[in-house]
N, C-alpha and C positions, 0 to 999 in steps of 0.2 A: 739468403746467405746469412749464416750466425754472424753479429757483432764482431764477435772478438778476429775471423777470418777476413770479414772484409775491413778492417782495422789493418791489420799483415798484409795483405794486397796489397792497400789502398799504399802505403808505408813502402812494400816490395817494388810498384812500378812506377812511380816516383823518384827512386834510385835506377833502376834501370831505365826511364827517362834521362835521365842523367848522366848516366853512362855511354847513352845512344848522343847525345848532345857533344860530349867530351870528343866523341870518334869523328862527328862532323867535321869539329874545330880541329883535330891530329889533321884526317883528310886534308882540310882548307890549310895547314902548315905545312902541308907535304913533307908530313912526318916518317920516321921509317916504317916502311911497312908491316915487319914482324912486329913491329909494336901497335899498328892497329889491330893485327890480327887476332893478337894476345885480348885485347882492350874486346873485340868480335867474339872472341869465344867467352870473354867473361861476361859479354849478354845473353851471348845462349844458354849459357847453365844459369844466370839468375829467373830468363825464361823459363827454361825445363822446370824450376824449383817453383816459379808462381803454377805452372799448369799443375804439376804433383799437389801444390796445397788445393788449385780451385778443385780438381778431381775429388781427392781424399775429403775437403770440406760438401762437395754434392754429393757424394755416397753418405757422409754420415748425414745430413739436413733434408735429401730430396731422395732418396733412394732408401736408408733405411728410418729414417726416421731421427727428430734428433733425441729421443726419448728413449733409445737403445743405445743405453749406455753398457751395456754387455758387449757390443763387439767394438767397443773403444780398441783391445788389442788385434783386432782381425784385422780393421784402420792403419792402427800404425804399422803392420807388418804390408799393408798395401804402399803406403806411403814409403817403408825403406825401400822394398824390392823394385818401385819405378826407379825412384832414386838411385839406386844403384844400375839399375836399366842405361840408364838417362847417361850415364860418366861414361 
């Protein structure tokens, strides 16, 4: 995994740790419910967003190599069209 990727991960599931932690504690307040559900779906998309980076980061590092730097735009068009997939 390049540095700078598992750097973003490392950074992205740590927040969404923390967000899964937050939803415990609404839960155990028997908080309103649309409000955890809201709090549920803003893990799922910070999920979807770490799988879209590890994906797009092992296509460029283990799939094409990370010395092809020519299909950096192939990359990032993989990366929006999950992303928009993903919503």
């Amino acid at each position: 995994m390049l540095p700078e990727v598992k750097k973003d991960a490392t950074r992205r599931i740590n927040r969404i740790a923390g967000q899964v932690g937050g939803i415990q504690k609404m839960i155990e307040e028997d908080r309103y419910c649309v409000d955890v559900l809201n709090q549920i779906a803003a893990v799922r998309s910070a999920l979807d967003q770490l799988g879209v980076q590890m994906l797009t980061g092992h296509l460029e590092s283990c799939v094409l190599g990370a010395d092809e730097c020519k299909h950096h735009d192939l990359l990032e068009e993989v990366r929006v069209s999950l992303s928009r997939f993903l919503k």
